[in-house]
C-alpha positions in Angstrom: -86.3 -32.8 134.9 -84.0 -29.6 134.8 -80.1 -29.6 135.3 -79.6 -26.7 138.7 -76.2 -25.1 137.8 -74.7 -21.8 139.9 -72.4 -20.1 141.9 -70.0 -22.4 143.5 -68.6 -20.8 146.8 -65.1 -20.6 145.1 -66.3 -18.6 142.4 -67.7 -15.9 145.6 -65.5 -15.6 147.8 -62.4 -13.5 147.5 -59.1 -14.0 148.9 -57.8 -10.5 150.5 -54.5 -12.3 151.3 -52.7 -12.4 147.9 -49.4 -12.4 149.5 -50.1 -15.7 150.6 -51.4 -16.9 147.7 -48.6 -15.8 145.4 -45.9 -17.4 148.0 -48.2 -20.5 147.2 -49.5 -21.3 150.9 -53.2 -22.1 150.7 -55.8 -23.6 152.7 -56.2 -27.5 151.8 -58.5 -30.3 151.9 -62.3 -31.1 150.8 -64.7 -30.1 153.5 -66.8 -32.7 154.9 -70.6 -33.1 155.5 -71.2 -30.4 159.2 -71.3 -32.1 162.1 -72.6 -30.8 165.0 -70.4 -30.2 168.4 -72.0 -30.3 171.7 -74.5 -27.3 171.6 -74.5 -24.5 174.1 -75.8 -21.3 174.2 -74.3 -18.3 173.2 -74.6 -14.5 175.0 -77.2 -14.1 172.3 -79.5 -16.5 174.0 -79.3 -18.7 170.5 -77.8 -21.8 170.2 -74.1 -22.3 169.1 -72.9 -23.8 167.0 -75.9 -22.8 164.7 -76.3 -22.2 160.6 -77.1 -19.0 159.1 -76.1 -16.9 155.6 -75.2 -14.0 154.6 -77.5 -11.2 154.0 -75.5 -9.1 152.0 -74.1 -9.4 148.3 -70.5 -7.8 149.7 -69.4 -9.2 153.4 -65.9 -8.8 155.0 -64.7 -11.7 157.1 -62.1 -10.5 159.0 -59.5 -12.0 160.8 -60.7 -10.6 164.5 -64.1 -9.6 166.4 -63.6 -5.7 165.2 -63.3 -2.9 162.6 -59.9 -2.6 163.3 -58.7 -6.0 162.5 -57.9 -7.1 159.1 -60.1 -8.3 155.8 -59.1 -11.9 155.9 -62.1 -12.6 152.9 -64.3 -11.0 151.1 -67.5 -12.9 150.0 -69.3 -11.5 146.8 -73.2 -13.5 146.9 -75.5 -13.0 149.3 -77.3 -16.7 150.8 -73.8 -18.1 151.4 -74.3 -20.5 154.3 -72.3 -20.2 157.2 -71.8 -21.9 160.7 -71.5 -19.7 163.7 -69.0 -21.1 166.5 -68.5 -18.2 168.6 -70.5 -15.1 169.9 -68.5 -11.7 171.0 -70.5 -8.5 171.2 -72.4 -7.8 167.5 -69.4 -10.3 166.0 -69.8 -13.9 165.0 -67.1 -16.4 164.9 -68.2 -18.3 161.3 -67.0 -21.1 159.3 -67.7 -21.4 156.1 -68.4 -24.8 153.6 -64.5 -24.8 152.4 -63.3 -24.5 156.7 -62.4 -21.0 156.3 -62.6 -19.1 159.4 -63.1 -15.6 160.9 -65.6 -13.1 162.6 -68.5 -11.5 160.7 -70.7 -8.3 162.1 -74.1 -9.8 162.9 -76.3 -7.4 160.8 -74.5 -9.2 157.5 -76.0 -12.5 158.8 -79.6 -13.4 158.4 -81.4 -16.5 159.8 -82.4 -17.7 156.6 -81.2 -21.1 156.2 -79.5 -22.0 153.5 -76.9 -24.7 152.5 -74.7 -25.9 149.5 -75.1 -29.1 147.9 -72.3 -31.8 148.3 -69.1 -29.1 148.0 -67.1 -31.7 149.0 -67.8 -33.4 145.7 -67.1 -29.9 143.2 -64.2 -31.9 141.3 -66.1 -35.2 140.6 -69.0 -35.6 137.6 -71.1 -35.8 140.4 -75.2 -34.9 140.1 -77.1 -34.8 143.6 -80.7 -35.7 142.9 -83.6 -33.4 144.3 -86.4 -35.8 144.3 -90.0 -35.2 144.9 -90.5 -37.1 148.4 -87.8 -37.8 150.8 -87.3 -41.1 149.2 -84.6 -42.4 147.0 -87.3 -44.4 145.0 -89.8 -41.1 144.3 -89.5 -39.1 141.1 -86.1 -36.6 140.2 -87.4 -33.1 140.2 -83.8 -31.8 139.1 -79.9 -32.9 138.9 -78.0 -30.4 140.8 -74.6 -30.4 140.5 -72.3 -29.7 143.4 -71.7 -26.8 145.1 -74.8 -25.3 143.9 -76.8 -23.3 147.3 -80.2 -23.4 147.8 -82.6 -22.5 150.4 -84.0 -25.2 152.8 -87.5 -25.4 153.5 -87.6 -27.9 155.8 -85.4 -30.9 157.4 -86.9 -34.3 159.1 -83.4 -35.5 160.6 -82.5 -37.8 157.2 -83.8 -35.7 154.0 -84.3 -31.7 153.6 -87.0 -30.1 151.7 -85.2 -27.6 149.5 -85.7 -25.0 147.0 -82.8 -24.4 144.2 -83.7 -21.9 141.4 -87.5 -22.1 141.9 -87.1 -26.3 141.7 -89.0 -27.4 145.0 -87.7 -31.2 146.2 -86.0 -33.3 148.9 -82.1 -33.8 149.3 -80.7 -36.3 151.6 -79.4 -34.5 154.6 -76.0 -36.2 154.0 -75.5 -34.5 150.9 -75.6 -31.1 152.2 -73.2 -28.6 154.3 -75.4 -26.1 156.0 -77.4 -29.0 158.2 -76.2 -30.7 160.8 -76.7 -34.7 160.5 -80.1 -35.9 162.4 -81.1 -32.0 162.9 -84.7 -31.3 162.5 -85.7 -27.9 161.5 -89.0 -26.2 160.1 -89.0 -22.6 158.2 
């Protein structure tokens, strides 16, 4: 059994509005497990809201759909999972595990899903078991701790196969933000 420790999204992402911070005005509040909204389609043809990360180790999330508008965020790990909720043009309206918001140039996203174990649970002594079946009676593969991202595999609707630091296993889909509750999905 092996203990998966990482990067937890505070420790990559990078707040751009200092100012704010120093005046002591932050964002609040644990995040809770994604829930998906009624589903439409975007222009893009793909469905919205929808999952994805980012592809690049350096990505700007800015505060509008556009060069021109301000850095809001700066992200610093590639594999990030984020949640689009809005399509204009080559931008993409994202949320991110913590709720922060803002648009995102669509060749810095990549379809590769990933997802962050139980961020919600980052100030607890909390360990999220990866077992080896999607069963909480079949062997621990690992103990991951929260906030740690992995790469899912696969997702039945209750458990997703996922891979964290080469350890293979199954996660209950409740214990994850970068899968909507009941979603099926197959890489």
């Amino acid at each position: 059994m092996f203990r998966v420790a990482m990067f937890s999204v505070d420790s990559i992402r990078v707040s751009l509005a200092g100012a704010l911070l120093a005046a002591g005005l932050a964002i609040c509040g644990a995040p809770a497990p994604a829930v998906a909204q009624i589903s439409a389609v975007g222009p893009s043809g793909l469905p919205l809201p929808r999952f994805v990360s980012l592809k690049s180790g350096r990505v700007n999330l800015r505060i509008g759909p556009g060069l021109n508008y301000p850095v809001d965020w700066l992200y610093l790990k590639s594999g990030v999972p984020m949640e689009i909720i809005q399509e204009f043009d080559n931008w993409r309206r994202v949320r991110d595990a913590e709720g922060a918001e803002g648009w995102i140039n669509q060749s810095l996203l990549s379809g590769r899903r990933t997802a962050i174990a139980a961020p919600w649970q980052r100030d607890r002594e909390a360990e999220i078991l990866l077992r080896t079946q999607p069963d909480t009676t079949s062997r621990i593969v690992a103990r991951i701790e929260p906030g740690v991202i992995g790469t899912i595999r696969a997702c039945n609707g209750q458990w997703c196969e996922m891979e964290f630091s080469g350890h293979r296993g199954w996660l209950s889909q409740t214990q994850i933000w970068g899968a909507y509750p009941g979603e099926s999905y197959k890489d």
